[in-house]
N, C-alpha and C positions, 0 to 999 in steps of 0.2 A: 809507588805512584806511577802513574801514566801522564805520559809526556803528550800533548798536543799543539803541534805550532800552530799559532793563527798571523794573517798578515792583514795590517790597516795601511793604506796612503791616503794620505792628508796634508794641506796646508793648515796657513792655523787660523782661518776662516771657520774650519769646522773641529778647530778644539775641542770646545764644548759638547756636540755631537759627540765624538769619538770618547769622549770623557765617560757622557750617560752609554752608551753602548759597551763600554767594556767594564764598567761598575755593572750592567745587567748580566755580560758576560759570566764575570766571578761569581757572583749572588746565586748564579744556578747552578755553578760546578759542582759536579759529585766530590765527594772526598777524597777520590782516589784520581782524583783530577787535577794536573798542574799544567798551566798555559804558559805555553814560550811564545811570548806576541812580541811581531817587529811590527815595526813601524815604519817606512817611507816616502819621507816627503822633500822637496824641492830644496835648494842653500841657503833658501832667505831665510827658512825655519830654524828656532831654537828651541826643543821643548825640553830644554835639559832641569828648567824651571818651574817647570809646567805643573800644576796638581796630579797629570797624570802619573809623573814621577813617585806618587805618594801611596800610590794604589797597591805595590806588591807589600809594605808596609801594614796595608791595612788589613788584606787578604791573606797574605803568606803563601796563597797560593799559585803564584804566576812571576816572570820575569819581565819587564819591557826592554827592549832593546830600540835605540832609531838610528836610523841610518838614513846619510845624506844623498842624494840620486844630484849629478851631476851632469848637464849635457844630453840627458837621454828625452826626445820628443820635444826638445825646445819649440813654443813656436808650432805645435801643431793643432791643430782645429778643435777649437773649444765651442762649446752651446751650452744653452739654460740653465748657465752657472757651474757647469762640470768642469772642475781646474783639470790642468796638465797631468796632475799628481794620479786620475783615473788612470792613467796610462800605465804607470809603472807595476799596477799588478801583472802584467805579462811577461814581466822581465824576473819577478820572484826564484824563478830555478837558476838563474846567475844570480842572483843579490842577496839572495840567503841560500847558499851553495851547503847547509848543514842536515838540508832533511830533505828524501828524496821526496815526500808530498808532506803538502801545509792546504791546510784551509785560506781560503781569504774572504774578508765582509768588506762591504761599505760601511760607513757609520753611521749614516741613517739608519740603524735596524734595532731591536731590543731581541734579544735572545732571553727566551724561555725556560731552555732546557739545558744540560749540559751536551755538547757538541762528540761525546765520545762514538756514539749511535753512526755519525755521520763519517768521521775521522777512520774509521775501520773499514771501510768500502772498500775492496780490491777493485780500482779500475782497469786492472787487464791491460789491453791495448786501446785503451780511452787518454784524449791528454787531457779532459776535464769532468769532472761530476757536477751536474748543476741542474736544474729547472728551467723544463720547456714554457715559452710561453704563451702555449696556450692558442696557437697562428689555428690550430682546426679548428675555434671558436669565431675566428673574429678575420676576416674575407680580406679587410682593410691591411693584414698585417700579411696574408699570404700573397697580396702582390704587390708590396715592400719587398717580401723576399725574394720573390720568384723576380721579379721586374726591374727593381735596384739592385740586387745585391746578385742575379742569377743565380740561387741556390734552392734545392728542394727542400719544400716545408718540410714535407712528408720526414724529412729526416730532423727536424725538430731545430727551433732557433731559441738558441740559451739566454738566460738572466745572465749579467756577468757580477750582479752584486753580489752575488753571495756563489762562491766555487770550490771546488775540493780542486789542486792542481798539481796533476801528476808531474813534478818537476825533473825527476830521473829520466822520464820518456820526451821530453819537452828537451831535455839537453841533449839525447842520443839522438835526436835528429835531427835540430840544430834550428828549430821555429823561431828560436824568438830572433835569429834575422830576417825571417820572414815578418813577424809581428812588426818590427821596427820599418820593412819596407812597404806593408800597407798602411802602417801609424802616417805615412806622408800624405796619404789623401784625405780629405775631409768625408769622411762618413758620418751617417745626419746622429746614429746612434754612437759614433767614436768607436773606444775602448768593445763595446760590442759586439759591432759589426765586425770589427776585425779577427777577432777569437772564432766566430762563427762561420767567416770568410776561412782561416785557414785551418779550422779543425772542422767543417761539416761531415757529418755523418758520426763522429769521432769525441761524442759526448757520453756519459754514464747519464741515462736520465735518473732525477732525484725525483721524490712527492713536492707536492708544494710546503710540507712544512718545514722543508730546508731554506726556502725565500717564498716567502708569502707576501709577493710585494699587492699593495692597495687591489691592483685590477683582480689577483687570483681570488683576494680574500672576499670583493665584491662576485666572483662566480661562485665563490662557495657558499654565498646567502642567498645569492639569487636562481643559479643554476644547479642547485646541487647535487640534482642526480644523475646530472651530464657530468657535474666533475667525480663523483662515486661511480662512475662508469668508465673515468679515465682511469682514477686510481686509487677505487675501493677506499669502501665507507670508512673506514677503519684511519687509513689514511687522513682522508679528510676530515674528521672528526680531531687526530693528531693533531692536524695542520691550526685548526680554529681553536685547542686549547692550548697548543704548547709549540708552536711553528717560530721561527725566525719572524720576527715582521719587521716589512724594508718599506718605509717610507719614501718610494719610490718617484715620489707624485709629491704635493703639498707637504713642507715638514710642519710636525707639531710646532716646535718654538717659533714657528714666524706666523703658524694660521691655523684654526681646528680643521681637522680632516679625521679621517676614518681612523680608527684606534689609539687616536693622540692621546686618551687618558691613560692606556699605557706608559707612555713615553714618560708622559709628566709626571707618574711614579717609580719610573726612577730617576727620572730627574730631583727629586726630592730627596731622595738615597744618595746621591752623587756627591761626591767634593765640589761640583761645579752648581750645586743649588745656590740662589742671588735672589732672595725672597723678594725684596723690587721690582726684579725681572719678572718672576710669578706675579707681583700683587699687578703691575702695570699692563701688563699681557691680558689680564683675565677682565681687569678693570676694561679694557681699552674696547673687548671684544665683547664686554657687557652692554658697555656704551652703543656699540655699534649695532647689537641685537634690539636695542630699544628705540633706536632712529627709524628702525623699520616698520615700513604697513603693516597691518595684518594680511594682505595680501601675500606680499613680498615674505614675511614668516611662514605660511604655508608651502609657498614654492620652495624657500633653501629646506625644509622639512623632507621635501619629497625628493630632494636631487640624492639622499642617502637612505641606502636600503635597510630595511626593516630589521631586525634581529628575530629571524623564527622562532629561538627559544624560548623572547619576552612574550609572544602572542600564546602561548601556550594557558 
C-alpha cells in the first residue's frame, strides 16, 4: 500500500462539507491507495461522534485522526464566513510532526481522482506546491498584489485550498513563526495572503487540475486557448474531467452554482445524505425559478458560461 497523508481544518459548521469531500476522496482512491487524513479544528469541536468517524469502516481504506488546535490565532481576522480553523493549515508541519509532506484540501472540493499523481512531487527547495491564480489574466488581481500586498505577480500568487506542504523545509527554517506573526494582521484574503507573503517566489507551480476553483474552470470554457497556452491542452483537458473542484465561490448546499451537480452526487453517496435537505433545497430553488420573468430567466441563463462540448 502507499501511504498518503492529507490534512482538513474545520469547525463543525462544515461537517457536512468535509463529510461529502472525503466520501469523494475514498471513492476515487486507487487500490494501492491508503489516506492518513488528520483533521484540525478549534476546543469547541467534538467529532469523535461524528459519521465521519464511520467512514474508514466503510472504505478500509484510510485512517481519521483529529486533533484539537489550542490557542493558536485566537481572535484573528475572519471574512465571508472563513472561521479561524483556515488558519491552522500553516501550522501542519508542527501538529502533524509524522510526515515530512502532506497534502492539504479545504472542504468545499470533490476530488475526482486519486491524489497519488500529485503526492509524489519533489518540491525541492519549494515550501509549497499549488495553483497560480491566474493574476496574468485578470489586471484587478495584479494590483492587489503588486499594491496591497507588495509582491511580484510575475512570480505567481497561490490558491491556498488545495497545497502539497513541504513540512520538513517549513521546520528547518522555522516559518511558521513567521506565519503566526503576519496571521496578526488582517489580510482581506487571510490564510492566503500570508503563505504568499512569506513564501513568494517559493511555490512549485501545479496545473489547474490540482484546484480548479469556480474562476479557473470558468477560463477554461471560456478562454481556453489562453489557458492551453499556460498549461498545455493536455492539462486542461485533465483539469475539466478529473481535476479537484474547489467551490471557492457559491457552495452547492446553500445555492446552484457552477458544477454543483457534482457535488450533489456525492452527496447522495455520503453518510451525511438527509433526503429532506435534498427534497427541500431543490423544491425551494424550483419555487424560486418559477417566480421569475421570462426576462429575468434569460439573464441568470447568460450570467453562466456555455459548455463547448454540448454545442458540438
Amino acid at each position: 500500500m502507499k501511504t498518503i497523508p492529507i490534512l482538513f481544518t474545520f469547525d463543525s459548521k462544515f461537517e457536512m462539507p468535509a463529510g461529502v469531500a472525503i466520501t469523494s476522496l475514498l471513492e476515487n482512491a486507487a487500490p494501492e491507495t491508503f489516506y492518513d487524513i488528520f483533521i484540525l479544528h478549534g476546543p469547541q469541536c467534538d467529532f469523535s461522534h461524528s459519521p465521519l468517524m464511520a467512514l474508514p469502516g466503510k472504505y478500509g481504506n484510510c485512517r481519521i485522526t483529529c486533533r484539537k488546535v489550542e490557542g493558536e490565532f485566537v481572535g484573528s481576522y475572519e471574512v465571508r464566513g472563513i472561521p479561524e480553523t483556515a488558519y491552522y493549515r500553516m501550522l501542519a508541519p508542527e501538529l502533524i510532526p509524522e510526515y515530512g509532506k502532506i497534502l492539504y484540501s479545504d472542504v468545499d472540493v470533490i476530488f475526482r481522482e486519486d491524489l497519488g499523481r500529485y503526492y509524489e512531487k519533489d518540491l525541492g527547495d519549494n515550501c509549497f506546491g499549488g495553483v497560480d491564480n491566474c493574476s496574468s489574466l485578470r489586471p484587478s488581481m495584479r494590483k492587489y498584489i503588486g499594491k496591497e500586498l507588495g509582491l511580484d505577480w510575475k512570480k505567481g500568487y497561490f490558491y491556498s485550498g488545495n497545497l502539497i506542504i513541504n513540512s520538513e523545509l517549513i521546520l528547518r527554517e522555522g516559518l511558521t513563526a513567521k506565519f503566526r506573526e503576519l496571521g496578526k494582521n488582517n489580510y482581506l484574503q487571510q490564510d492566503m495572503d500570508i503563505i504568499n507573503i512569506a513564501c513568494n517566489g517559493r511555490f512549485m507551480e501545479m496545473g489547474p487540475s490540482f484546484c480548479l476553483t469556480t474562476f479557473l474552470y470558468s477560463l477554461c470554457m471560456e478562454k481556453t486557448g489562453e489557458m492551453e497556452r499556460l498549461y498545455g491542452k493536455e492539462e486542461v483537458a485533465h483539469a475539466l474531467s478529473s481535476g479537484i473542484v474547489h467551490y471557492n465561490g457559491p457552495k452547492p448546499w446553500n445555492t446552484p452554482c457552477l458544477n454543483a451537480d457534482i457535488w450533489w452526487d456525492y452527496y447522495r453517496r455520503s453518510f451525511f445524505f438527509d433526503e429532506k435537505f435534498c427534497h427541500d433545497f431543490w423544491k425551494a430553488q424550483s419555487e424560486r425559478l418559477l417566480r421569475l420573468s421570462f426576462t429575468k430567466r434569460i439573464k441568470l441563463l447568460l450570467r453562466y458560461p456555455l459548455d463547448k462540448k454540448n454545442l458540438k
